[in-house]
TORDO-720537 format. One record per residue: x, y, z of N, C-alpha, C in turn. Coordinates in steps of 0.001 Angstrom, whole numbers, plus 500000, padded with zeros to 6 digits. Layout:
<atoms>
XYZXYZXYZ
...
</atoms>
This chain:
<atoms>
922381407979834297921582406977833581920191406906834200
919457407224833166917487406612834155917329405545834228
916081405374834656915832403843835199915669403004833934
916321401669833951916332400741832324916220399071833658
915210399168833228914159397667833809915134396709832936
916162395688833360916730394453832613917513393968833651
917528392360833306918465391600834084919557391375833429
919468391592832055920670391701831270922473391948831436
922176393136831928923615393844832463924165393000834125
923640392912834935923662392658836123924469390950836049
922930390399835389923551389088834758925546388570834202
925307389666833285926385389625832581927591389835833781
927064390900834327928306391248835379928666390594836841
927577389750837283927689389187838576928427387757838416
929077387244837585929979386175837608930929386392837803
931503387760837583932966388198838062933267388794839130
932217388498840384932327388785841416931815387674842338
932592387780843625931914386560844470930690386297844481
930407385126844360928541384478844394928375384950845508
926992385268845641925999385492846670925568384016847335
925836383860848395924782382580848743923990382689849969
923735383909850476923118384109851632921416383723851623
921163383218852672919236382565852572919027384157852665
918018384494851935917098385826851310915785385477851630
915045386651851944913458386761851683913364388274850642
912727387745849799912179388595848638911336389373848652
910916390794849220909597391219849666909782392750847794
908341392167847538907719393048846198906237393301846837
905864394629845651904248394934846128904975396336845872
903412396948845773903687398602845671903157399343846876
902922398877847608902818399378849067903146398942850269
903655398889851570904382398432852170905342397294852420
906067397602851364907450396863851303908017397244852360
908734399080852443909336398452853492909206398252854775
907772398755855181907121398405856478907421396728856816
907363395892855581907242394494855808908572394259856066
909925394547855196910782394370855746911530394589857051
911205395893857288911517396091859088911317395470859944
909956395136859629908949394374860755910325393098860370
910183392138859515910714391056859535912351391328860097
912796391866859344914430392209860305914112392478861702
913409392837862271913601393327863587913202391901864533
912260391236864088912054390225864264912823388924864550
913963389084863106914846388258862899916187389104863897
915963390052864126917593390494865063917149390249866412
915620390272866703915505390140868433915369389031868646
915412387740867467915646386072867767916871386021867680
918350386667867746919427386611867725920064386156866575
919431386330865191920136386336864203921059387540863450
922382387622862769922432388606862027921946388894860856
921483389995860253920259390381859446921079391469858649
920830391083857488921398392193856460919691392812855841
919653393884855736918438394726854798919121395392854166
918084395615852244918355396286851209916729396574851287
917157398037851200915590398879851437915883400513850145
915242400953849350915344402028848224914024402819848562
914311403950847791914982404558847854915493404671849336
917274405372849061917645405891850485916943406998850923
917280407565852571916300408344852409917595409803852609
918492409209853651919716410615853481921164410704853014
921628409214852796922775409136852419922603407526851501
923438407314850766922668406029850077922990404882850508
924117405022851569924052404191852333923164403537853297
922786404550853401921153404149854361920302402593853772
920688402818852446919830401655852049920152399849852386
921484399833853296921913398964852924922410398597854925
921551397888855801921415397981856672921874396681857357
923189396467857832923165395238858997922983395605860726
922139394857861150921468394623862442920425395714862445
920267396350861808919412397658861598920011399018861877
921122399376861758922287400107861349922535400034859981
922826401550859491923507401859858137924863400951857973
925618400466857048926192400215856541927679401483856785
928846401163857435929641402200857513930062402740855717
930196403697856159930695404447854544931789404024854118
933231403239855075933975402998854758933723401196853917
932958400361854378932556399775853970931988399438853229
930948400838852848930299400459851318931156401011850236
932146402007850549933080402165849700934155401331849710
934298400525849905934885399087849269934284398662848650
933209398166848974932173397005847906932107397725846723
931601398731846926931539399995845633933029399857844526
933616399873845527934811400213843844935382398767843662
934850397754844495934785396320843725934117396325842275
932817396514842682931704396493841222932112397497840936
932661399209840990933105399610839541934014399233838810
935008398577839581936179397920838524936002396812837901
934760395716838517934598394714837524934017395127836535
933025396556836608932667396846835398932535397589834970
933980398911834928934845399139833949935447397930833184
936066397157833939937033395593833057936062395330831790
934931395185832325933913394094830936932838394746830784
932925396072831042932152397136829935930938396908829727
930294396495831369928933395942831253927854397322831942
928849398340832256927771399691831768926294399888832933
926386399377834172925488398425834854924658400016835311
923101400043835634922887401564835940922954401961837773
922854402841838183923370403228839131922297402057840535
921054402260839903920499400653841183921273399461840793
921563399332839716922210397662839501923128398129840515
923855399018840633925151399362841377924842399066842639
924109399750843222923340399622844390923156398234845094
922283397723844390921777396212844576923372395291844585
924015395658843823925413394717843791926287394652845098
926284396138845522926968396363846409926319395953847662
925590395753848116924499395425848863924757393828848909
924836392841848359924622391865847942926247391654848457
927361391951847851928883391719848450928805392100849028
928394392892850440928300393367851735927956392151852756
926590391727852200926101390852853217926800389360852859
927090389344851775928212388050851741929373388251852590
930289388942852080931089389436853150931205389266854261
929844389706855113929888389950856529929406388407856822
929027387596855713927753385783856186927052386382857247
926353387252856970925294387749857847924094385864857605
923234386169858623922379384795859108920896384833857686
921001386111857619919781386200856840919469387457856530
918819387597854937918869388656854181917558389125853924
917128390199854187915873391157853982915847391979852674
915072391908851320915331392318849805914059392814850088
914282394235849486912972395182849346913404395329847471
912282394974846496912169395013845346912230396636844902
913107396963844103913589398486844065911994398924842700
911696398489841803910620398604840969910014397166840274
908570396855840112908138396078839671908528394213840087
909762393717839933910021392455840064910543391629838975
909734391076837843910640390755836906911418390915836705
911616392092836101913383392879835482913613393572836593
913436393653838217914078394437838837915950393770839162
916727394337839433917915394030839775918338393204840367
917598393170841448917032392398843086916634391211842401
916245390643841031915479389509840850916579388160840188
917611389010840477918590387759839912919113387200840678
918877387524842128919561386301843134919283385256842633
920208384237842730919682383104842407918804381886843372
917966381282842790916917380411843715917600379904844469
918442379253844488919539378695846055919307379206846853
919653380863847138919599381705847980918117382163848188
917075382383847869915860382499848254915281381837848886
914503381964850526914199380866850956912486381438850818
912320382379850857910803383005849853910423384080849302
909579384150848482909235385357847979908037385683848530
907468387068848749906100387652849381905767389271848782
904482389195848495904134390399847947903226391366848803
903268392142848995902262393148850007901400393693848656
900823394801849258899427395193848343900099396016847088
898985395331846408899389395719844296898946397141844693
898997397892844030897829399041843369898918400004842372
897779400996841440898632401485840122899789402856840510
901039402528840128902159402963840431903023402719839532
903666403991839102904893403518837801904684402656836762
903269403695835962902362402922834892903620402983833927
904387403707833644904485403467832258906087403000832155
906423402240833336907396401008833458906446399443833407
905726399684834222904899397976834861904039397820834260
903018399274833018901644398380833087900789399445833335
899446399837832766898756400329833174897020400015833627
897140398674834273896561397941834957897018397154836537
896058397031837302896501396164838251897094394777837583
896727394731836961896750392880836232898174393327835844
898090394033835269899876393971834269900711394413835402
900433395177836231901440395227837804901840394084838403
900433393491838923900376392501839529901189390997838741
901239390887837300901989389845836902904059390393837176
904015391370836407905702392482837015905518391260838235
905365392382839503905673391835840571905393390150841184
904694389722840757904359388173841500905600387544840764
906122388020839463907466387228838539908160387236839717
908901387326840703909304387074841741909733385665842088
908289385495842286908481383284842640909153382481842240
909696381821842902911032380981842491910299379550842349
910718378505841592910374377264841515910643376967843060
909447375968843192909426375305844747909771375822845800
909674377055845935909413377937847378908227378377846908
907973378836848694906967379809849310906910381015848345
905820381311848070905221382419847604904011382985848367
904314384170849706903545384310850535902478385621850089
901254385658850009900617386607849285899793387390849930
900256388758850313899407389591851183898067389942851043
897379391152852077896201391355852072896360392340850736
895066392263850307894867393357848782893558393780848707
893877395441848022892237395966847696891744395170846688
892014394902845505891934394486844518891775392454844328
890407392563843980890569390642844370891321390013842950
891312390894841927891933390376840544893215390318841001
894098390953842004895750390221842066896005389171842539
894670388190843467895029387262844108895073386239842278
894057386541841855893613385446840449895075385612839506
895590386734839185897050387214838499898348386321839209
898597387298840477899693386179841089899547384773841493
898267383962841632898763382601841495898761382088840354
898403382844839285898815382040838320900070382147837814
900549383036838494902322383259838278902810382152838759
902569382341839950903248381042840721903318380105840165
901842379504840298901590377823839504902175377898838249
902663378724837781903683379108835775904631378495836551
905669378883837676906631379227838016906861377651838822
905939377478839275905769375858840088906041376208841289
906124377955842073906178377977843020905330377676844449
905078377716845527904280377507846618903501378396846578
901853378867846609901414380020847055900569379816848238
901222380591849220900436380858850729899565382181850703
898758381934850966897768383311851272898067383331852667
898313384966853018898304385664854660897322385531855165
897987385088856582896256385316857680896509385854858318
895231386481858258894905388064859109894875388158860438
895712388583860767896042389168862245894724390686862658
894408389739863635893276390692864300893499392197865345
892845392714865327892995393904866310892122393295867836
892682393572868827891575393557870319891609394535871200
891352394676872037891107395472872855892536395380873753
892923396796874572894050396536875526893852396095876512
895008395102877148894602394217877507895903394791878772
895302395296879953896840395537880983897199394131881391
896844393054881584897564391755881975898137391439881001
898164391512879930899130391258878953900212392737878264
899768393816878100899865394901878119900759396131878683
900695396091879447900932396722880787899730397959881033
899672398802881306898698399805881783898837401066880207
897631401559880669897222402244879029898089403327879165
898568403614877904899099404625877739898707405897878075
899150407378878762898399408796878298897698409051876937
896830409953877611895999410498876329897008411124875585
896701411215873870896954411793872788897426412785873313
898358413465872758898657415298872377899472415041871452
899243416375870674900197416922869503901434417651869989
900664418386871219901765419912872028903174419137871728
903935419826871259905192420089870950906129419608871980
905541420677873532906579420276874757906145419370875490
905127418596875050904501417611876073903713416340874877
904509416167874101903963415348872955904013413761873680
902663413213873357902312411895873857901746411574872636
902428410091872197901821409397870667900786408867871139
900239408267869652898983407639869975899163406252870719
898430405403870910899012403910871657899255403364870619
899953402035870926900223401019870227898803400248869782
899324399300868586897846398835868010897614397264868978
897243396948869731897182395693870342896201394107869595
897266393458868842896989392620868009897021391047868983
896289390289867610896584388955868231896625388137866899
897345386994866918897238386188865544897867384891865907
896913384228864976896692382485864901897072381951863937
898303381170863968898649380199863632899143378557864260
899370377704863088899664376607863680901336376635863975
901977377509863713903666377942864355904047378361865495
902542379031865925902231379721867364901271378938868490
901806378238869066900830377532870381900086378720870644
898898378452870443898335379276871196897877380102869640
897345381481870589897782382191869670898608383332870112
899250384386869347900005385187869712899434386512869822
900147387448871160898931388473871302900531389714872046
900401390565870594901409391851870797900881392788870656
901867393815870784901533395156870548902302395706869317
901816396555868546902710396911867466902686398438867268
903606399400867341903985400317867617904234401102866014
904339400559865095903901401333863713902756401816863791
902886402885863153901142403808863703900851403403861993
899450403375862013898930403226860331897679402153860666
896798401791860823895689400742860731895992399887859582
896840400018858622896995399152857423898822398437858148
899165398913858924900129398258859584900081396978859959
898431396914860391898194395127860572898197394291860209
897667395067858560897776394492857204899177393716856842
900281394788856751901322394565857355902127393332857713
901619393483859206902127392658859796901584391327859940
900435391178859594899807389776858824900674389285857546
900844389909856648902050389452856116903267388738856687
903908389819857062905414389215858264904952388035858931
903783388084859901903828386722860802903717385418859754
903056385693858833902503384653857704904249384212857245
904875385068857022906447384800856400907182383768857501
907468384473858738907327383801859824907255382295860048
905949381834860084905409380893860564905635379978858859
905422380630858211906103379572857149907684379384857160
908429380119857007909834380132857619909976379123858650
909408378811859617909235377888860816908838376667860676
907754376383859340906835375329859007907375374890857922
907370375475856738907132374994855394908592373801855270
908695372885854495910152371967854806911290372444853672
910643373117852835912006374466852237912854375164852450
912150375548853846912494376828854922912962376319856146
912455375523856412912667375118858127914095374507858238
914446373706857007915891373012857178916729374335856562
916751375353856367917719375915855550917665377121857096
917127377410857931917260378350859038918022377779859833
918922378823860591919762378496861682919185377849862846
920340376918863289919461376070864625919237376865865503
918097376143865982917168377048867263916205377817866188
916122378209865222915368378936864488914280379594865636
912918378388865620911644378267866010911483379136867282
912297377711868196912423378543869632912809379480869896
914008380288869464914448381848869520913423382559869055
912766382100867800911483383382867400910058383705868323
909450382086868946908754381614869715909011382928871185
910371382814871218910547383675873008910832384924872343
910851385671871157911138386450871294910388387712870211
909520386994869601908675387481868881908207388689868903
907304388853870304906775389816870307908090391264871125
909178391101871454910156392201871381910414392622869752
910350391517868650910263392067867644909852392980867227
908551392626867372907645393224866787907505395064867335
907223394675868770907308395727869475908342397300868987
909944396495868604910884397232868713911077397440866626
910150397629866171909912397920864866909672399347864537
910553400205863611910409401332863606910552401643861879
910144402148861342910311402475860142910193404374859484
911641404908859550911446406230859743911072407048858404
910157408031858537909288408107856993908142407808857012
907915406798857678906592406044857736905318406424858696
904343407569858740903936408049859555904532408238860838
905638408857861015906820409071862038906676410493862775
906216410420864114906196412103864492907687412651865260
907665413351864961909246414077865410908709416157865705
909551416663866495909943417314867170910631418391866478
910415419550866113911251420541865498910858422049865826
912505422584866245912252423879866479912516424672865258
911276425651865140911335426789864026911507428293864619
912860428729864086913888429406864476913436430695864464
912013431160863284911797432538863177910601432159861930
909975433599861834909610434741862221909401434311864247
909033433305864648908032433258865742908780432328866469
909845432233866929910612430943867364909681430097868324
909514428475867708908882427886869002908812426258868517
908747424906869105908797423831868849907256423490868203
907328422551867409906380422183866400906353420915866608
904824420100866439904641418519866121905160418410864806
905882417631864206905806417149862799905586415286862251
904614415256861625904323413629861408905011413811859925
905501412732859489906716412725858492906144411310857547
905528411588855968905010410478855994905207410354854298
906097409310853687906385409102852522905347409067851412
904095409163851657903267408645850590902828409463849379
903211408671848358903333408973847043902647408659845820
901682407910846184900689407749845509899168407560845949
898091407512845017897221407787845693896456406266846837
897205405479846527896999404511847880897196404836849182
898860405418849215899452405588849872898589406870850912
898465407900850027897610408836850267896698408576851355
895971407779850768894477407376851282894856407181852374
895506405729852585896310405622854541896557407137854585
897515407855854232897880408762855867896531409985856155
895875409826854585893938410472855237893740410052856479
893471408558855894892914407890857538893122407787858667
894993408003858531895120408045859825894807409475860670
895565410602859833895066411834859981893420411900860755
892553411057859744891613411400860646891255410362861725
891655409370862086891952408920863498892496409644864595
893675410636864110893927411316864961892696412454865412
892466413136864920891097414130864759890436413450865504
889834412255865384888902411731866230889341411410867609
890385411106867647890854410736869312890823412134869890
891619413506869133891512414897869976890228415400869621
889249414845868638887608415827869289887361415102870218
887565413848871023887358413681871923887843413690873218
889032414909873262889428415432874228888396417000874609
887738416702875884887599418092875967888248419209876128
889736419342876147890238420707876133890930421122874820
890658420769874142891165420670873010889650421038872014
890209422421871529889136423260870657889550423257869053
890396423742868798891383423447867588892283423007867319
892221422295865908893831422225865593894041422847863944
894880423326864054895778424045862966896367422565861957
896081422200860772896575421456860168897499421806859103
898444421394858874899179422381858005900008421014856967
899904421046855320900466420194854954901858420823854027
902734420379854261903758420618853220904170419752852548
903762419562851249904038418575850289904834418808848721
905554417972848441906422418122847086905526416910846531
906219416837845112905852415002843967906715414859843283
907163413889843248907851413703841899907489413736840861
907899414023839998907663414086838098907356412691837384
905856411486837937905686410418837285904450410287836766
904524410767835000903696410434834355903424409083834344
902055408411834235900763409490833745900012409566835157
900854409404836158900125409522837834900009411408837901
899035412052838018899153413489838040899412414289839663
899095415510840112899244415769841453897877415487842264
896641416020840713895203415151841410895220413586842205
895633413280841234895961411423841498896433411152842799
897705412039843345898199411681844720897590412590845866
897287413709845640896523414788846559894928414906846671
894208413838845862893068414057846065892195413358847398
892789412390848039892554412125849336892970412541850496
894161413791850549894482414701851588893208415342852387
892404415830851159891412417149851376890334416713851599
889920415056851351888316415193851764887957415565853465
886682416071853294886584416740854794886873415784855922
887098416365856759887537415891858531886425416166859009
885956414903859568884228414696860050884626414940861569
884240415822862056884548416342863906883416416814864169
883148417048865620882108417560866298881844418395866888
883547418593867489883760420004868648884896420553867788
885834419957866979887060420324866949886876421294865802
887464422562866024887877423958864695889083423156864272
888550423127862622890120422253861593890700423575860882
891521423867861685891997425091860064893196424546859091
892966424326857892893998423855857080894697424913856392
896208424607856511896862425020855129897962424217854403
898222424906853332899175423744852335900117424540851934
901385424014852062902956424457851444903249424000850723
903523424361849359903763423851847995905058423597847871
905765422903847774907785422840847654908234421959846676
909871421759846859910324421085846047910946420195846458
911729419304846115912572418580847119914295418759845994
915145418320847327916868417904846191916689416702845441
917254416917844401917344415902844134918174414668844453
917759413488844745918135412312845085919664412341844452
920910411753845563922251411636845222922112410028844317
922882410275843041922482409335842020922117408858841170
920647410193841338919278409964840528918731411170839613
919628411685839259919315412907838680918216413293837529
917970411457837201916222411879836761914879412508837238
915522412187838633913921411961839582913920413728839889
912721413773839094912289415730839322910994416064840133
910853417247840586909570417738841333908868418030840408
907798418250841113906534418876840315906466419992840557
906442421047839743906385422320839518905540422358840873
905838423411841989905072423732843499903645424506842507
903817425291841210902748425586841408901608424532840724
902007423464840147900827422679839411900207422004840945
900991422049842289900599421585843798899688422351844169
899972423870843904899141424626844139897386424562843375
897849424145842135896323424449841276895630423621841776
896407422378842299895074421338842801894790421019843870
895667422253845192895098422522845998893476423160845849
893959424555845260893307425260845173891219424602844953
891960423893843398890785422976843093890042421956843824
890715421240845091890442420296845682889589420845847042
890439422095847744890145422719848849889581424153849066
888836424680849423888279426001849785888624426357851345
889391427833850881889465428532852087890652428100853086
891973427389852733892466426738853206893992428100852754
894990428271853306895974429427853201896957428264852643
897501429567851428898423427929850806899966429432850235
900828428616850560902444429500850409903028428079849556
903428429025848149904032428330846807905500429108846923
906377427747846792907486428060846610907665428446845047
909093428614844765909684428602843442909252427663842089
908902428041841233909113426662840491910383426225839999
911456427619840075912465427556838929913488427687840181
915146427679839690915952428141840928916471427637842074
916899428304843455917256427287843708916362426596845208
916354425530845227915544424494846075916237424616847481
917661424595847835917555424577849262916915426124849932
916785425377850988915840426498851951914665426430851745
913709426104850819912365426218850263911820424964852140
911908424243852418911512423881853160911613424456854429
912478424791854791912576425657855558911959426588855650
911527427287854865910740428572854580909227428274855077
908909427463854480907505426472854494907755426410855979
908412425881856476907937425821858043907669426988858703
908659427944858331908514428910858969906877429773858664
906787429291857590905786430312856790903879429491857830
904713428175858424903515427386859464903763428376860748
904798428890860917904771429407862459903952430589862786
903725431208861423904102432714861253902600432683862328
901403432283862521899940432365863051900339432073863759
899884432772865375899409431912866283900588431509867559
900503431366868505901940431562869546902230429916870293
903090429417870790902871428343871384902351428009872566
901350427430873234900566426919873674899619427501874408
899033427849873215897735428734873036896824427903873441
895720427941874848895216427248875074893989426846874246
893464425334874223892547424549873821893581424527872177
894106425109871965894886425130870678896081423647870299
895775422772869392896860421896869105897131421843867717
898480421976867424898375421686865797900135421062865059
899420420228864231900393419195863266900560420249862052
902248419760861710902655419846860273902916418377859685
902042418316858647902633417295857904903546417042856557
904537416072856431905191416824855582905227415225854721
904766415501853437904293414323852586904431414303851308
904341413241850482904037413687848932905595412896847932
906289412515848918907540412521848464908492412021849289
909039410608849721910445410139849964911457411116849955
911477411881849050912592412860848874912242413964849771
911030414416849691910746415387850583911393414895852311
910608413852852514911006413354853455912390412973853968
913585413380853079914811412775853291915567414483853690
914690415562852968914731416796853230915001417050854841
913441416652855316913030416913856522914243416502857580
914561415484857005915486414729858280917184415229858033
917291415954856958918258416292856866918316417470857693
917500418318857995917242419189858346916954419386860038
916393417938860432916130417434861887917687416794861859
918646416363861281920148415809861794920754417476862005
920397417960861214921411419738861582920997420355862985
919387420366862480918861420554864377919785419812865640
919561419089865149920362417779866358921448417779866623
921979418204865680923655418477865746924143419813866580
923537421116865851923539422322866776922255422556867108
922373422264868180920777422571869498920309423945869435
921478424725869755921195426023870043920019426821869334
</atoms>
């Protein structure tokens, strides 16, 4: 079944199964959802609560999506819940599509377990998403991270018509917490949702960047490297943020790499501190709420990981040239999304031209897309390629055109022909070495190949020499990669 936007079916079918009554936070937006949710679960597990998360797509098993304490969901467990909701609906022939399934099962899980508190990542849009029929009892708020155009020809082919989809969210008389945005027309769209809805609307405050600080800190991290056998990340982002929930103000470190992470996490603290404040929220949280979050906040934050999400990892490539590789691993799928991992990309660039031993780096992208009209491959790849502004540093680029499996479930969700990847390489970039997989046939190994086809130049640790694979364009791609880093992991050899 493809994707069919209704509360209809779900509706029909969730009375014949135990009510949900767990306190929920509602997180929608078309860009870091689930950055926001992590951040907040991790938050909520290092104040000693139990924490159920529903996060989509999965990325390797579909269980993945469905997370208590920040652990998968055992398989034996979601296959219970699972053939609960198929037999209620086989019984009453309510036909539900494979996310309603999802979302259901998810939902009798964390009832089940009376986990303390529930983390909802909005699977598409908000209104008619699946996720939107909890009922208001159970919501203690709703919050949106940044609009921008995505899955036009479900939501809308405007910010405005996105932005109303998703703000439908707001529940009468809760919090409606409203993130940072490019776009100033979603702040004018979603409150007028709200105020329709009679919900609360909080605007986020912005959590600042400062300088590192070793008395608060501890001592600076090593310099940058990419090198493979001696890989050192970049530092943590060292924030501070003011509210009236926080004596003082509060001053962490946050270990998601991304500069829009702050963005982010100005959201979360904003959820937070209303959670703590607002009198909706504050009586419906477990005792001690405040004070457990108060002492323990910034381990939250700290111990926040979101894998997919500009994530560097470690991989040996077996042949033509056997030798370990940097790989940064980064979901983004549209051209927002895009734009961040440009930037960060070239943050990195800028921290190693300012290493002096460091002469080149080899950039190498391997990217798939999914098949979502009327978003094209221009649309998501045209901010990969603008130039890398350096001073000392030789950039040599190339691009791997692929495909990805298809998603267990989802047998709509298709690639983009590797070579329509290719044409707008070609068109976008000069002089850059580009290896096109298959269009037709069969897909496993194609990634694999692609890596190898990065090794084939060049020996390992070739001095003044550093160089990244990035592997992007696609969730699915990305669920590839790690399938592929669990086999590594499994046999070393």
């Amino acid at each position: 079944m493809s994707i069919e936007l209704s509360l209809e079916r779900i509706r029909l079918l969730a009375p014949h199964l135990p009510p949900y009554s767990r306190p929920t936070v509602h997180v929608a937006g078309t860009n870091g959802k689930g950055s926001v949710t992590c951040m907040l679960s991790s938050i909520f597990l290092a104040s000693g609560l139990t924490v159920g998360r529903f996060n989509s797509p999965h990325l390797v098993s579909v269980q993945d999506s469905i997370l208590i304490n920040e652990k998968s969901v055992s398989l034996e467990e979601y296959s219970l819940s699972r053939a609960a909701v198929e037999t209620a609906d086989q019984e009453h022939g309510t036909e539900i599509t494979s996310f309603e399934m999802l979302t259901l099962v998810a939902l009798q899980i964390f009832e089940k377990l009376r986990v303390d508190i529930v983390v909802i990542e909005v699977g598409m849009g908000g209104r008619l998403d699946a996720t939107n029929f909890i009922p208001d009892e159970s919501i203690l708020l709703s919050a949106l991270t940044a609009v921008d155009l995505d899955h036009q020809s479900f939501l809308g082919n405007t910010v405005e018509l996105i932005t109303k989809e998703k703000a439908s969210i707001a529940r009468k008389n809760r919090p409606f917490v409203f993130g940072i945005q490019k776009y100033a027309v979603v702040e004018d769209v979603a409150r007028s949702v709200v105020e329709q809805t009679g919900g609360h609307f909080i605007a986020t405050h912005l959590a600042q960047r400062r300088a590192w600080d070793e008395t608060i800190d501890g001592p600076l991290p090593p310099t940058f490297s990419l090198d493979a056998e001696s890989f050192r990340p970049p530092p943590a982002q060292p924030i501070t943020f003011t509210s009236s929930a926080f004596p003082g103000s509060l001053s962490a470190l946050l270990y998601l790499n991304g500069s829009y992470q702050v963005e982010n996490l100005s959201l979360v603290l904003t959820v937070i501190s209303t959670l703590m404040t607002h009198p909706s929220c504050a009586s419906r949280m477990p005792s001690g709420f405040s004070e457990r979050v108060l002492e323990n906040i910034k381990i939250g934050i700290r111990n926040a990981t979101w894998r997919g999400r500009l994530s560097f990892h470690r991989l040996t490539v077996s042949s033509p040239n056997p030798r370990a590789i940097t790989v940064l691993v980064d979901g983004a799928h549209n051209h927002a999304s895009s734009d961040a991992l440009a930037s960060y990309v070239s943050n990195l660039v800028t921290m190693l031209d300012g290493n002096p031993q460091v002469r080149t780096l080899r950039l190498t992208y391997i990217l798939a897309l999914s098949h979502s009209p009327p978003k094209t491959p221009r649309d998501t790849l045209s901010p990969l390629f603008a130039s890398q502004s350096s001073t000392q540093l030789s950039i040599q680029t190339k691009v791997a055109a692929v495909r990805f499996t298809s998603p267990e479930g989802m047998p709509w969700v298709k690639s983009v022909p590797p070579s329509e990847i290719a044409a707008t390489v070609r068109e976008s970039v000069s002089g850059a070495g580009l290896w096109v997989a298959s269009d037709e046939g069969e897909i496993q190994g194609q990634l694999e190949n692609a890596l190898e086809w990065t090794t084939a130049e060049g020996t390992e640790g070739e001095d003044g020499v550093q160089e990244l694979v990035i592997v992007a364009g696609s969730l699915y791609l990305v669920a590839d990669f790690y399938r592929l880093l669990a086999r590594q992991e499994a046999n070393p050899s």
